[in-house]
N, C-alpha and C positions, 0 to 999 in steps of 0.2 A: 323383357322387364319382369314379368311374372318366374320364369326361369330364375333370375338374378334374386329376386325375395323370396324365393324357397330354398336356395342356399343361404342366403343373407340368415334368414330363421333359421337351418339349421346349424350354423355356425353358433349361433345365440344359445341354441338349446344344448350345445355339445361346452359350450364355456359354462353355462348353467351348472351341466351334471356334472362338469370338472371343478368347478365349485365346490359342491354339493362333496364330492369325494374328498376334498382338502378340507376343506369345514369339519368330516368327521374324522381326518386321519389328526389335524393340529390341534382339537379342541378349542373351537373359535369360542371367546369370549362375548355373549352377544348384550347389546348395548341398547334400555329402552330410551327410545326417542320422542317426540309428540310433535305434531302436527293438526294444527287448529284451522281451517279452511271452510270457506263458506260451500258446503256441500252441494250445495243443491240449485247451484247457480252453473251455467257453463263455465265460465274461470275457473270455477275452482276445482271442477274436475281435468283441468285442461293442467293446472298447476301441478295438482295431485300425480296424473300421470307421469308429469316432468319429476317430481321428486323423486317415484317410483322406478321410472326408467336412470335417473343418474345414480344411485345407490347401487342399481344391477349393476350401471356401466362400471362404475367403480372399482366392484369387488371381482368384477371379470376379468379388468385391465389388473389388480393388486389381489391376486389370490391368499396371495402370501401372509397375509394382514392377519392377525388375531384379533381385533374386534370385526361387529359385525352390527349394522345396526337391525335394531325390530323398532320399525315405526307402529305406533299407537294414535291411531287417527283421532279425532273428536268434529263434530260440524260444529261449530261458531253459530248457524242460523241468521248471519246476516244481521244480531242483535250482539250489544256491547257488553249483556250481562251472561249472555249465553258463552261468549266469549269467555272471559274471567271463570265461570262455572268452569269449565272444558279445562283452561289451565289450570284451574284447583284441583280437580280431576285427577289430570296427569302428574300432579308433582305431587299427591295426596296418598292416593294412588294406584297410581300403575309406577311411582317412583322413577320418571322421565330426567335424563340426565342432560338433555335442553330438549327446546322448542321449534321448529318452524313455522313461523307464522306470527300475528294473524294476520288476518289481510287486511284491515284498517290502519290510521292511524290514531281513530278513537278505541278502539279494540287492543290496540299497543298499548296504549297509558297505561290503563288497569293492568293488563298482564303483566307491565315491566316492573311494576312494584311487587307484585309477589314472586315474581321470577329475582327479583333483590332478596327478599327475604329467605327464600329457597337455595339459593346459590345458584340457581340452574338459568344459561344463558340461551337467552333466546335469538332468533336470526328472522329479521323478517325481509323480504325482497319486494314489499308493495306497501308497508308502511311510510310514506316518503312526507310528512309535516314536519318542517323543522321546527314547531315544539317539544320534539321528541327529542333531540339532542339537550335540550336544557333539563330535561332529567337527570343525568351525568349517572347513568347509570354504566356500573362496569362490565355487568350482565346483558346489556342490549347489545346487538351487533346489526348496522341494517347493511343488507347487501342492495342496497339499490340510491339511484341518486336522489339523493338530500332536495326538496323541493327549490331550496332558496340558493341552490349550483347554480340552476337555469335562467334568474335573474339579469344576471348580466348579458344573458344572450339575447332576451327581450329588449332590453333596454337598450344596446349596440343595435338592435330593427328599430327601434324607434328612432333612433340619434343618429341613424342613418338617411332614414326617409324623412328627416326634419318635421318629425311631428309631435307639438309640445303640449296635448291636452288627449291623457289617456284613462280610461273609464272599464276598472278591474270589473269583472261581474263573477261572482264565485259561492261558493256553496256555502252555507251558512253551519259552521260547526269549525270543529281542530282540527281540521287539514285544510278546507277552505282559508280561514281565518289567517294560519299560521304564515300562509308565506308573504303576507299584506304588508308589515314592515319592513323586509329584507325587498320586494319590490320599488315600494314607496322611495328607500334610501338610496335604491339602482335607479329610477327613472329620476331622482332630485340629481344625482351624480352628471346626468346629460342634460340639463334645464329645462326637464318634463313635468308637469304637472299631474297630479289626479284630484279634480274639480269634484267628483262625484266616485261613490263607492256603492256599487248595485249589488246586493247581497238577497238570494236567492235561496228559500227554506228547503230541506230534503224533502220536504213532504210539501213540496207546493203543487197546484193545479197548474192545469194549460193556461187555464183562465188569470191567476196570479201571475203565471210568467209571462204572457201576454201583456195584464196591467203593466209589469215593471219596464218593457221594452217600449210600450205608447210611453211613458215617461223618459226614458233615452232619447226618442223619438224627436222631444221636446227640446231637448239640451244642444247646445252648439259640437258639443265632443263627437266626432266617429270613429274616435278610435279604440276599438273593446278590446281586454284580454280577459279571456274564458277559463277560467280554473274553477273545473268541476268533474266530477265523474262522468266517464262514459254514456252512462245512460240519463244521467242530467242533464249532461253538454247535448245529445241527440234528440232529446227536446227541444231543449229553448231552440237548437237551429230552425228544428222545423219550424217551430211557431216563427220565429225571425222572417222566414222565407213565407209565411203565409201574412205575414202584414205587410212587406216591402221592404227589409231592411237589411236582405241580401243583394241590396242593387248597386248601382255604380254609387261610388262615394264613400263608401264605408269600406270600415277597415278592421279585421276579426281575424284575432290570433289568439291560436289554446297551448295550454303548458303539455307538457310529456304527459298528464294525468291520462288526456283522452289522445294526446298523437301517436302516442307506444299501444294506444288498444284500438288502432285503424284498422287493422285486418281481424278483427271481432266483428266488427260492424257491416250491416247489410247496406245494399248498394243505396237505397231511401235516404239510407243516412249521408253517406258518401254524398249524395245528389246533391243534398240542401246546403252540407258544406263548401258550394265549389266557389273556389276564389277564395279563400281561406288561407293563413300562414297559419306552420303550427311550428313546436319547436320540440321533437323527439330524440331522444336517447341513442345514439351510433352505435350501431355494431356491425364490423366487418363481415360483410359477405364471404364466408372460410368456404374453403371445403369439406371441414369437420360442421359446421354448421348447417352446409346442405346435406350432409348425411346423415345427422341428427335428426332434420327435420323429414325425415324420407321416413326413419323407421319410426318414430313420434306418430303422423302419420298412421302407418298402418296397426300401429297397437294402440290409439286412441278407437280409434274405429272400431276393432277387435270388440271392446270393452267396451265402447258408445255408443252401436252401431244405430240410434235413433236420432244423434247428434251427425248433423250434414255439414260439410263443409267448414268446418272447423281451423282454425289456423292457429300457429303458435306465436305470442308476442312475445314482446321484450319480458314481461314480467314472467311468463314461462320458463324463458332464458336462463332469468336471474334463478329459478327459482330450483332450475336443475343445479345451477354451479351453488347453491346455499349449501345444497346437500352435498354436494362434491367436498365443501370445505367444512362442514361438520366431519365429516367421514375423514377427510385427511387426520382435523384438531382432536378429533375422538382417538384414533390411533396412537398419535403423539403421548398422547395421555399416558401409555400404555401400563396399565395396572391390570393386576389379573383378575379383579372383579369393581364393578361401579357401583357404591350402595349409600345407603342413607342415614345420618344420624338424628340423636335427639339434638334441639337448639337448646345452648346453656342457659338464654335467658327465659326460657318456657318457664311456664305458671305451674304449678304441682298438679291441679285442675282445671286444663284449658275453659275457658266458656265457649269457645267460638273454632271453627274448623280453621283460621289462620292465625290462631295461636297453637292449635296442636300440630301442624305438620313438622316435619324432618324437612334438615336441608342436606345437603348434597355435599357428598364428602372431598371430591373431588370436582365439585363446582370451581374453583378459583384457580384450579391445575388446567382446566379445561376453555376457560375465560382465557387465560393467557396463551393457550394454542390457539384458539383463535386469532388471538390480536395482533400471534406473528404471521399466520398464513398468508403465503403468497402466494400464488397461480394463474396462469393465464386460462380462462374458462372460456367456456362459448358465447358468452355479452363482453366478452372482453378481460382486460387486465385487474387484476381480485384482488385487494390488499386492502387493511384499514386504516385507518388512523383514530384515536380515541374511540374507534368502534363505528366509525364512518367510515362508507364507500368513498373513496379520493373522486373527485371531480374529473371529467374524464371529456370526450366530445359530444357535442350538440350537433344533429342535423339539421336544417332548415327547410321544409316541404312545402310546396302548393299545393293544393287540392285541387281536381278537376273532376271530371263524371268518370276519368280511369282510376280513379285513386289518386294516392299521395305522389306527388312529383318532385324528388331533390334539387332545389335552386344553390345550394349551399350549405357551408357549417360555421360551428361555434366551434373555438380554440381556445381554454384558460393563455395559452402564449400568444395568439397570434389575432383573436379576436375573431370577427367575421373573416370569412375566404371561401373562394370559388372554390379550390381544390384542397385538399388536407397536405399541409409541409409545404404551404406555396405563404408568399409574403403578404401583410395588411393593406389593404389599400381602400383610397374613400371614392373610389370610383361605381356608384350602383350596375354600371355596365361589364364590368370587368369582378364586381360580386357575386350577384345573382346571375343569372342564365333570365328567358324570360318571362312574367311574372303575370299570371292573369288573374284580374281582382275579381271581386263580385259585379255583378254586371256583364260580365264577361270585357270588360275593359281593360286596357294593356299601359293604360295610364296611371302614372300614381298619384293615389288620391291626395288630398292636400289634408285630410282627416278631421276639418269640419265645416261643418255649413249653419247658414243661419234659416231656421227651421222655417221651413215653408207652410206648415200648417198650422202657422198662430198669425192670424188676423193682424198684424200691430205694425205697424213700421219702429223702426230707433228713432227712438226720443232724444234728440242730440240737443243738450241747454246753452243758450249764448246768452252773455254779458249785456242786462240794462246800465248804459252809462250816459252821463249828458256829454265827457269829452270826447279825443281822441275814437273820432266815428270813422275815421279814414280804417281803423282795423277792424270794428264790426260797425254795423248802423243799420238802425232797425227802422224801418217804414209802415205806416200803414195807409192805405188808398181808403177814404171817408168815405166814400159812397158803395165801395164792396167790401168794406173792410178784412181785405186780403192783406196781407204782410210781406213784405218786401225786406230781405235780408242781405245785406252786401257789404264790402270790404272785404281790406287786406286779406285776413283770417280765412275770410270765405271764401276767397279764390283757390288760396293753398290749399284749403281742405279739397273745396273741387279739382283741383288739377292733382291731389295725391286720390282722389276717387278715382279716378280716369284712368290710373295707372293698375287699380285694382286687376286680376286674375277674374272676379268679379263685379257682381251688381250686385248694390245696397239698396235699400227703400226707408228713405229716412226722411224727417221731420223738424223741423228749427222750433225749438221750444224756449219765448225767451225765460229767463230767470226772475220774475215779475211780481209784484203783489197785483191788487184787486184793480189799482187805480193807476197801474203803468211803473210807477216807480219799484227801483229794484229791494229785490226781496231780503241782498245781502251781499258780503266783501265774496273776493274769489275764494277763499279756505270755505265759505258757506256753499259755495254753486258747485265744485269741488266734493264736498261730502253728499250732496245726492247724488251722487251716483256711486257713490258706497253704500246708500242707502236704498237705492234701486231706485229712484225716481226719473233719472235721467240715465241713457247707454254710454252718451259720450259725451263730452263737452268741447266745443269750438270757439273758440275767442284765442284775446291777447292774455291766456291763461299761462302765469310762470312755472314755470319747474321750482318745485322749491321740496326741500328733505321732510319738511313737517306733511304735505302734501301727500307724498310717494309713500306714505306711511299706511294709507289705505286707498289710492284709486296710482295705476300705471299711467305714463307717459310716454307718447310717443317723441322720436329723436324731436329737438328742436329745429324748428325751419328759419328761425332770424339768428339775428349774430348775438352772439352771448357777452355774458358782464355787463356792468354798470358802467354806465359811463359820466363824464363831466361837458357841460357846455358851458362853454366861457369864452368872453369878448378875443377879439384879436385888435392886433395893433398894426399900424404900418413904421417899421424902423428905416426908410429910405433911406431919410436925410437927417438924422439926429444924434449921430456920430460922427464930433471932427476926427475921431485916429480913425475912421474907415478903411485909411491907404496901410494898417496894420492886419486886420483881420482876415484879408486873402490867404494869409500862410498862419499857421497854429506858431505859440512860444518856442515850441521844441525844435520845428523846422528852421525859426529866428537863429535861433541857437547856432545850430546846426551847421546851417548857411556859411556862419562867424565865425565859425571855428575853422572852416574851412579854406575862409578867407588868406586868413591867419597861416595855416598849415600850407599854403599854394606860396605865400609871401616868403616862406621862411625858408621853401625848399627850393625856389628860384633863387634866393639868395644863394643859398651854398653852392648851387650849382653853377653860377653867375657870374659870382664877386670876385674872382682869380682872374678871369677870361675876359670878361666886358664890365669895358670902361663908365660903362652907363650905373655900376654898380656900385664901383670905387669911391673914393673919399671918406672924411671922417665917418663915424659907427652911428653918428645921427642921422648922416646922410643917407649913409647904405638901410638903415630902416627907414626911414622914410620914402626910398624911393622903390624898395622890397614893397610895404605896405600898398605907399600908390599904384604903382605896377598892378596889383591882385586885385585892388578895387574896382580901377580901373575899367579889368576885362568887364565886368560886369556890363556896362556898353561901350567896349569896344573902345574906347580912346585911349588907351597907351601908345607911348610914342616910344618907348625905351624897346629896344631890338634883343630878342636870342638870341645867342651863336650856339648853345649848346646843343647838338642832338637831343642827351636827355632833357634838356627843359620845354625842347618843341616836342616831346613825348606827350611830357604831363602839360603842355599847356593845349594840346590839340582837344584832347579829352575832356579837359576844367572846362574850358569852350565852350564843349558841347552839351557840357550842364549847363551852366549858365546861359546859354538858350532856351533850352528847356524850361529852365528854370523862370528864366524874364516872360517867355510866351506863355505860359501858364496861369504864373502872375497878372500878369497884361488883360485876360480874358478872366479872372476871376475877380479881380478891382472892378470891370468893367458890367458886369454880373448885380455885385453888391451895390454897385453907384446909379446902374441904370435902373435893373429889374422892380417892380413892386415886393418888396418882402412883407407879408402878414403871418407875427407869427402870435402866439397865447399868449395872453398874458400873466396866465400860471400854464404847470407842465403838472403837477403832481400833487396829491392829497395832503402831503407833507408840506408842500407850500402855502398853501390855506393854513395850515396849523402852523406852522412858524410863523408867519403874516399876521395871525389872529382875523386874517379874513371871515368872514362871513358868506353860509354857503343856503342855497333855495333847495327845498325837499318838497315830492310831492305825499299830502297827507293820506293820502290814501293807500300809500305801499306799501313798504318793510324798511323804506329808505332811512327812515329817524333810527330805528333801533341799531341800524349801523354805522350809522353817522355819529351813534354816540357810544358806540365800541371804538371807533378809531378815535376817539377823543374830542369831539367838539363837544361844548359846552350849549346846552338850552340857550344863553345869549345872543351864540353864534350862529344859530339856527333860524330860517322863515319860512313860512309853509306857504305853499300852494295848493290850486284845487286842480289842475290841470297842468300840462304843459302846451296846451292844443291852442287854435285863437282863442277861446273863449276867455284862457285866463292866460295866453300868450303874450298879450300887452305889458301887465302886472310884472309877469318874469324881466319882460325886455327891460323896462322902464327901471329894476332893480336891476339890474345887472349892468345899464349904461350909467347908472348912479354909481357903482363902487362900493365898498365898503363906507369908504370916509365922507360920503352920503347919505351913511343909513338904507343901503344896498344891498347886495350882493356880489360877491365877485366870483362864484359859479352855482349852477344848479345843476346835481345829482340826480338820476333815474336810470332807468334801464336802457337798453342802448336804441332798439325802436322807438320808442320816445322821443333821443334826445336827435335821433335823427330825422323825426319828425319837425321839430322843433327849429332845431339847423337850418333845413328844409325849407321851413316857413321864411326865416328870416336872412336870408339871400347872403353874403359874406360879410355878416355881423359879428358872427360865433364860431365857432367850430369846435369836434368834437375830440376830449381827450381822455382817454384810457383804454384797456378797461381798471379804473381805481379801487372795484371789490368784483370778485369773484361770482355767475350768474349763469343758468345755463339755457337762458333764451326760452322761447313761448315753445309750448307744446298742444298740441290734445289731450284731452284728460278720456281714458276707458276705466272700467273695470278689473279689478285686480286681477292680472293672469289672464288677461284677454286675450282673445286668438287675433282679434285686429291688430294689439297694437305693432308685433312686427311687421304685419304687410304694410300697414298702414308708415311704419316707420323705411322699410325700405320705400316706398313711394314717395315718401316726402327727400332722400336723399334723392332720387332721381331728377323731382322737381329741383330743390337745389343748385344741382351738379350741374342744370342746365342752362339756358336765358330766358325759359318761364320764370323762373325767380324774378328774375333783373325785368321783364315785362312785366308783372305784377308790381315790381316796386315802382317803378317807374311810373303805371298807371297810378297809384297811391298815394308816391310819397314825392312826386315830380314841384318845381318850383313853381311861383307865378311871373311865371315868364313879362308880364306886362311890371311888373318892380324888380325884377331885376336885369342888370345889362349883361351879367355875368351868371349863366344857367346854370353853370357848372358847379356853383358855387363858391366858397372860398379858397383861395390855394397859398398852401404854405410851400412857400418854394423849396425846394430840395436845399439842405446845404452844398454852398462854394466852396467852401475852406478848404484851403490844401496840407496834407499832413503829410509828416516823416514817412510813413506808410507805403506813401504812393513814392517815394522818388529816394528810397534806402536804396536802393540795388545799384542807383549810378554814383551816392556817396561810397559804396561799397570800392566800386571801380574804381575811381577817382584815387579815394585814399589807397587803394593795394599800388596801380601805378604811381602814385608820389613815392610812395615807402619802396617801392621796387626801383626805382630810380636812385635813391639815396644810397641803398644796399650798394650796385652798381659802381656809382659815384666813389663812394669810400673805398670799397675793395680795390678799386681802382687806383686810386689814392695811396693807397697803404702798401699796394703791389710797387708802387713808380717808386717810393718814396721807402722803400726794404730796408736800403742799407743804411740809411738814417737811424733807424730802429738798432737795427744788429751792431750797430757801428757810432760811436760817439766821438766827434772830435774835442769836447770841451773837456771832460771828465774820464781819466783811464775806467772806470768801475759806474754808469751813472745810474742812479734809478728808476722804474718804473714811471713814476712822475712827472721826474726829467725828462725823461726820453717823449713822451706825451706834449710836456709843456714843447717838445722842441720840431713836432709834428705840428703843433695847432700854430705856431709862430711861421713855418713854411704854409700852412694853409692860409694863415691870411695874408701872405704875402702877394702881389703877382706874378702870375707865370706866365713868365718873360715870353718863353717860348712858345705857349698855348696860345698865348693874346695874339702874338704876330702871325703863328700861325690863320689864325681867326681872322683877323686884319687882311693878310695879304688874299686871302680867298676872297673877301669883300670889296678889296680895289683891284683885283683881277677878273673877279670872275665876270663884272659889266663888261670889260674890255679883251675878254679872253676871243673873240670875234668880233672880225668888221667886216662891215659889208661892201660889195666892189657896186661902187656906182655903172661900172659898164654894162654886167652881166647879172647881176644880185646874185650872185654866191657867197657864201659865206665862207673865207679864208681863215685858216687859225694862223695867230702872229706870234705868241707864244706858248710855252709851256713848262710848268712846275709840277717839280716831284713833290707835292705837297704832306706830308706823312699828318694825321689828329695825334698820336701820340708817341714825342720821343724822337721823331724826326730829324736825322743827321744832313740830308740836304740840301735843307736851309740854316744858315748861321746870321743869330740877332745878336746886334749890340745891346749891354747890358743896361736896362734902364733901373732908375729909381722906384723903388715898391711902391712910393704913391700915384 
C-alpha cells in the first residue's frame, strides 16, 4: 500500500512539473477566480481541499488548455455580512471572473445580487433553499440538489406507510423556511396533513429545544421531518433521545441537509439517531470515486494533520465537479485576457463601494458556457437547466449504531424501488429491505398516539333528546347519580372501538344545560368540537355539507337517504279484470298476433290437401281462425295431413303450454296471495295528488320539502316519529289527505324504520325520495381517528353485528303483531314479453320457414305453368300470377287422395292372426307425397 502511494505521488508530481513546463512554453492565460468558504469550520476546509485537488486534476488531465485558474480565497466567518464583504472583495478587487461558493443559502441571496450587478457568475454546491431560484438570476449556477427535488420522495415514504399527520421541525431562517410550501403541496398531493409546524431558532438552547419537543410530546402527530443543519439536526436528536422520544412509536425522517453530511458526524451522533429514515443524494460507488477518495485522503491529512478521521461527503463531491465545470466554462470562453470595465450607468462620483465597481467583460460569455456544460462528474451527471442542477436519485437510509443502511431509492420515473431500473410497486415488502424504527422495533409505527401524559380522557358529547331513545338514551340511577348511556349509536361506537388496533379512554358527556334540558340542535353540538369542547361526538348525528365545513365524519354506519312512510293497502280482491293482469298489454298483443299468424299459415298449407279446410272463403277462415284458438286448450278436432303444418304445429304447442302453465300459476298468485302494496310510490305523486305530507320539526326535512315544491298548506309538523308523538303521525296518516291528514311522512331513513317498526304492517317504507348520507361520528378536523374509526365501522357493517344491533333496537312488539316480519309487498307476478321472446322467436322463424318451403315448392310443381301459357300466345306478369293463385286455391286432386288413401290404409295396413298374434301385411302401396305416377285418381270437382 505504502509502495503504491509513493508512486501514486510521484506520478502527481511529475504531471505537476509537466504542467509547470507547458504553462511556461504556451503562455497560459491565467484566470482569477474566488472562493468564499467558512474557513475555520471542518467542511470547509474539507471542501477547499476538493476544490483545490479538481483544478490540479484538471489541468493534469488537459495540459493543453490556455486558461488556468488562480483561486482567491476569502473566509465567509460563518456570518451573512462577512460573506457579501468577501464577495465585494473579490469582484472589487482582486477582479474575480466568478465565484464558488458560499456555503449558505442566506449567504447566497446577498452575494447573488451583486454577482448580478458584476456580471460575475457564481456556482454554489451547498446552497440548496429553493428561495434561491426565485431570484431568476442569470449569474447564479447551483451545482447541487434544489431542496424542494426531495419532496416528493418524502412524501411517496409517507403515502406509502399510510401515514396522514406529518409535523416538519426545521430551522428558522431561508433555508429552513424555504422548502415548507413545496413540502406542504407534496404531502396535500397524497392526503397528508401537517397539523403543526415546529420551527426551531439558530441560536436556540438545549433548553428551548427541549421546551419544543415536551410540546410535540403533547400532540397526537409522530410523525417528524427534520430539516436542519447538521449540527442542529445532532442536537435536538440528542435531546429527543434524553426525554424518550426515540422510542417505539415515533417516526423521524431528515432531508439530504443532515443525511449527505453522515459521515461528518461522530459515532454519539450516529447513536441517538438510530431508527431514523433519512432521505440522501445517490452517487454511484465508481471506481474513479474510490480513487479520488484514496488520494483526498492523504492530502487532506498532509495539510490537516490535527483533523482525524475526516471523510469526504456529497457536498465535497459536488464541490470538486463545480470547479471541474468552471474550468471547462472558463476555457470555452477562450479570450486572451479576462478584465473588467466601467458600468455605463455609474454615477460620475460613486458615494458607495457598490456603485463604483467594474463589471466583468466577459461575465455573459462565461454565464452561457456554463449553462451549456455537460459532464458526467464524480456526484454524478452535471448539466443545468435555467441554472439548476436537473433532479437526479434519492437514496433511502436507516440508521443504526453501524451508520446509515440503504433500504431503497427515489426515482423522478419510477418513484420509490428496491433496486435502481427495476419497476414501481406498492408492496412495503418488496420496497424496502428490512426497516428498524426507534425502539428498536421492526413494526411499522401507525405515527400517532393519543398522548399518555395528559391526565384527561376524550370528552365524547351525546345528544339530550325526549324522542327516538332507541339511538341514544341517557339514564341516571338517583341514588348514585351515575349515568347510564345506551342505544343504537352506542353500540356501534362500542363495536367500531373493539375493532380499534387500540385502546381509547373516553367519557360520554351529555350536551346539556344546568337543568338537563338540551343545550342545542345538532349544528350546535356539532360546533363544539371545533371549538374544542368536545373530541368526538356519538349520537344519531347526520352527515350533512354545512356540518363537514368545520368537524370530520366518519363513514356512516345506517342506510343513507330520506325516506317516506306511507299506508299500504291490500288489492286482493278489488279487481274484476284480475284474469287480465297475469300477462302485461304487449304480451296480449303478442299472443294475437300469433294467433292470427298459426291461423293463416295452417291455412295455406291445408286448404289444397284437407277437406276440413275447404269450402266457401268464410268457412275456410273461420275454421283457419278456430283451429289456432282452439290449440290454446287442446280441443280441435280438425286433423293435419301436412308434414309441414305438424312442423309448425308441434312447436305453437309447446308455447302454448308454456304459455297456459305460466298463466295458470300467476292468475292463481294474484287471486290467492295477500298483495300489500303503497299507496303512493314517489315524491311526484304527492305533488300531482296535492297530497299532503308529515315533517319532523326539528330536522332539515321542511327546507326540502319545499325545494321540491310543496306549499306551507301542504305541510304538518311533528315533534317526533317515536311513540311519544307516534300516535299523532298514525292517526294522520290513517286519516288521508281528504281528512285533514296526511298521506305520507318524510325523515331520514333510521327513523322512518323506526317508525315502521313500531307499527307492525301498517306502513312501509318508500325511497330513498332525496338524497342523505346516514349518521356518522363527528371528530375533529383531520383527525387521526377518523379513518380507523371509519374502517371499523365498515367492518361492523359488513358483518351481522349490525343486523344484531338492529335487531336488538329496532325489533317489533312481537305481542301486536302476528306478522314479525313486518309488512310484505309481494314481489310482482306479471308475466312480460321479456320472459317468453325467445320461443316467439322460434315459433315465428318455423312458420316463416314453412311457408318458404311450402311456395318453393309450389312454384317448383307448378314451372311450366309460369314458362308456359295456354290462354294467351304473349301473357303477362300479372296473368301468369293470377293463373298460379287460381291453381292454388283449387284442390289437389292428387295431394288430397294421396293423403286420403294413407289414412284409410294405413289403420288396415296390418292384421292381426287370431291363432298366433303375428302381425301379417295384406297390402302395399307405392305411395309417392309428391307427383306420384303410381297411383291414378279420378278427377273431382275443386269444391
Amino acid at each position: 500500500m505504502i509502495k503504491n502511494n509513493l508512486i501514486l505521488s510521484i506520478f502527481v508530481f511529475f504531471l505537476s512539473s509537466r504542467n509547470g513546463l507547458l504553462m511556461a512554453q504556451n503562455k497560459t492565460i491565467p484566470v482569477n477566480v474566488g472562493v468564499v468558504l467558512d474557513l475555520n469550520t471542518q467542511d470547509g476546509k474539507i471542501w477547499l481541499s476538493c476544490i483545490q485537488m479538481a483544478i490540479s486534476d484538471f489541468y493534469a488531465s488537459h495540459a493543453y488548455y490556455n486558461t488556468r485558474l488562480v483561486l482567491n480565497i476569502r473566509d465567509s466567518k460563518q456570518n451573512v455580512v462577512h460573506a457579501a464583504n468577501a464577495a465585494l472583495d473579490l469582484i472589487k478587487n482582486a477582479q474575480v471572473q466568478a465565484i464558488l461558493g458560499p456555503v449558505t443559502s442566506m449567504q447566497a441571496s446577498f452575494i447573488i445580487s451583486l454577482a448580478d450587478q458584476a456580471h460575475v457568475p457564481i456556482i454554489s454546491f451547498s446552497a440548496t433553499s429553493p428561495s434561491l431560484a426565485s431570484l431568476r438570476s442569470s449569474y447564479f449556477f447551483r451545482i447541487t440538489q434544489n431542496d424542494s427535488s426531495q419532496v416528493k420522495a418524502i412524501s411517496s415514504l409517507i403515502h406509502t406507510f399510510g401515514w396522514r399527520q406529518v409535523v416538519p421541525i426545521y430551522a428558522d431562517g431561508e433555508f429552513g423556511e424555504g422548502i415548507i410550501p413545496y413540502l406542504t403541496e407534496a404531502l396535500q398531493e397524497v392526503n397528508a396533513h401537517i397539523p403543526y409546524k415546529s420551527v426551531i431558532p439558530q441560536s436556540a438552547t438545549d433548553g428551548q429545544i427541549i421546551e419544543e419537543l415536551y410540546k410535540l410530546m403533547t400532540m397526537q402527530t409522530r410523525v417528524f421531518i427534520i430539516h436542519m443543519t447538521a449540527d442542529q439536526g445532532s442536537r435536538l436528536f440528542a435531546r429527543a433521545t434524553d426525554i424518550g422520544m426515540m422510542s417505539q412509536g415515533y417516526v423521524w425522517i431528515t432531508t439530504t441537509e443532515m443525511t449527505n453530511r453522515l459521515m461528518a458526524m461522530n459515532s454519539s451522533v450516529i447513536s441517538s439517531m438510530h431508527g431514523v429514515l433519512g432521505v440522501e443524494t445517490y452517487v454511484s460507488k465508481t471506481k474513479e470515486l474510490q480513487e479520488l477518495t484514496m488520494r483526498w485522503k492523504q492530502q487532506f491529512q498532509l495539510k490537516n494533520p490535527t483533523i482525524l478521521d475526516a471523510e469526504l461527503d456529497v457536498y465535497g463531491l459536488l464541490a470538486y465537479d463545480a470547479a471541474f465545470a468552471l474550468a471547462m466554462a472558463i476555457e470555452k470562453v477562450g479570450t486572451t485576457s479576462f478584465g473588467f470595465q466601467k458600468r455605463l450607468d455609474a454615477s460620475f462620483s460613486p458615494s458607495t463601494d457598490l456603485e463604483s465597481f467594474e463589471v466583468s467583460i466577459y461575465g455573459p460569455e462565461l454565464s452561457h458556457a456554463l449553462s451549456i456544460t455537460h459532464f458526467n462528474g464524480i456526484a454524478g451527471e452535471i448539466s443545468f437547466v435555467n441554472g439548476q442542477l436537473q433532479s437526479s436519485t434519492f437514496q433511502i437510509v436507516n440508521m443504526n449504531d453501524d451508520g446509515a443502511r440503504a433500504i431503497g431509492f427515489w426515482t423522478p420515473q419510477n418513484g420509490l424501488v428496491n433496486k435502481l431500473n427495476s419497476e414501481n410497486t406498492t408492496s412495503l415488502k418488496s420496497i424496502f429491505g428490512p426497516i428498524i424504527w426507534p425502539g428498536d422495533s421492526f413494526s411499522i409505527p401507525k405515527g400517532w398516539e393519543i398522548p399518555t401524559n395528559i391526565d384527561k380522557k376524550l370528552r365524547i358529547g351525546i345528544p339530550v333528546k325526549e324522542g327516538y331513545t332507541e339511538f341514544v338514551k341517557i339514564t341516571k340511577d338517583p341514588s348514585t347519580n351515575v349515568m347510564d348511556v345506551t342505544g343504537f349509536c352506542i353500540d356501534v361506537f362500542e363495536a367500531a372501538l373493539e375493532l380499534l388496533p387500540y385502546s381509547l379512554s373516553y367519557e360520554f358527556v351529555p350536551f346539556a344545560n344546568v337543568d338537563g334540558t338540551s343545550a342545542g340542535n345538532y349544528d350546535d353540538l356539532c360546533y363544539q368540537v371545533y371549538l374544542g369542547n368536545f373530541d368526538a361526538v356519538v349520537g344519531d348525528t347526520t352527515i350533512r355539507a354545512n356540518r363537514s365545513l368545520y368537524v370530520d365524519f366518519t363513514m356512516p354506519y345506517t342506510e343513507s337517504g330520506v325516506m317516506m312512510a306511507v299506508p299500504v293497502k291490500d288489492i286482493k280482491n278489488e279487481n274484476a279484470w284480475v284474469f287480465l293482469k297475469p300477462l302485461t298489454w304487449d304480451l296480449w298483443l303478442t299472443i294475437s298476433c300469433f294467433f292470427v299468424l298459426i291461423a293463416f299459415v295452417v291455412w295455406v298449407l291445408e286448404h289444397q290437401i284437407n277437406k276440413d279446410f275447404r269450402g266457401s272463403p268464410s268457412h275456410q277462415v273461420s275454421t283457419s281462425v278456430w283451429f289456432s284458438f282452439s290449440t290454446m286448450v287442446f280441443s280441435h278436432r280438425e286433423k293435419v295431413v301436412s308434414n309441414l303444418t305438424r312442423f309448425v304445429m308441434i312447436i305453437w304447442i309447446f308455447v302454448l303450454l308454456i304459455l297456459t302453465q305460466s298463466y295458470t300459476a300467476s292468475l292463481a298468485s294474484l287471486i290467492t296471495v295477500e298483495r300489500l302494496q303503497p299507496t303512493v310510490t314517489t315524491i311526484n305523486d304527492l305533488l300531482r295528488k296535492g297530497d299532503s305530507v308529515g315533517y319532523i320539526n326539528t330536522s332539515y326535512m321542511y327546507g326540502l320539502l319545499k325545494q321540491a315544491g310543496f306549499p306551507d298548506s301542504k305541510l304538518m309538523s311533528f315533534t317526533t316519529m317515536d311513540i311519544m308523538d307516534g300516535d299523532r303521525i298514525d292517526g294522520a296518516l290513517s286519516k288521508g289527505t281528504a281528512k285533514g291528514g296526511i298521506a305520507a311522512v318524510i325523515h331520514e331513513a333510521p327513523y322512518v324504520k323506526l317508525f315502521v317498526a313500531n307499527y307492525c304492517s301498517k306502513y312501509t317504507m318508500i325511497g330513498p325520495v332525496f338524497k342523505a348520507d346516514g349518521f356518522g361520528f363527528v371528530f375533529p378536523k383531520r383527525s387521526s381517528l377518523v379513518a380507523d374509526f371509519s374502517q371499523a365501522i365498515l367492518n361492523v357493517t359488513e358483518g351481522v353485528k349490525i343486523l344484531n344491533i338492529e335487531s336488538k333496537w329496532f325489533k317489533k312488539d312481537e305481542r301486536n303483531c302476528q306478522d314479525s316480519s313486518g309488512p310484505k309487498i309481494s314481489s310482482s307476478s306479471i308475466l312480460r314479453l321479456e320472459s317468453f321472446w325467445v320461443l316467439f322467436l322460434i315459433t315465428g322463424v318455423a312458420a316463416i320457414l314453412s311457408l318458404i318451403v311450402f311456395v318453393a315448392s309450389f312454384l317448383y310443381q307448378h314451372r311450366h305453368t309460369w314458362l308456359h301459357s295456354v290462354s294467351t300466345p304473349r301473357p303477362s306478369t300479372w296473368e301468369r300470377i293470377q293463373t298460379l293463385l287460381k291453381i292454388f286455391n283449387k284442390k289437389d286432386q292428387q295431394m288430397q287422395g294421396s293423403h286420403s288413401l294413407q289414412s284409410s290404409r294405413q289403420p288396415n295396413a296390418f292384421h292381426s292372426s287370431a291363432n298366433n298374434g303375428q302381425q301379417i301385411p295384406v297390402s302395399s302401396y307405392n305411395l309417392n307425397h309428391m307427383g306420384s305416377q303410381s297411383v291414378t285418381f279420378e278427377q273431382q270437382s275443386s269444391n
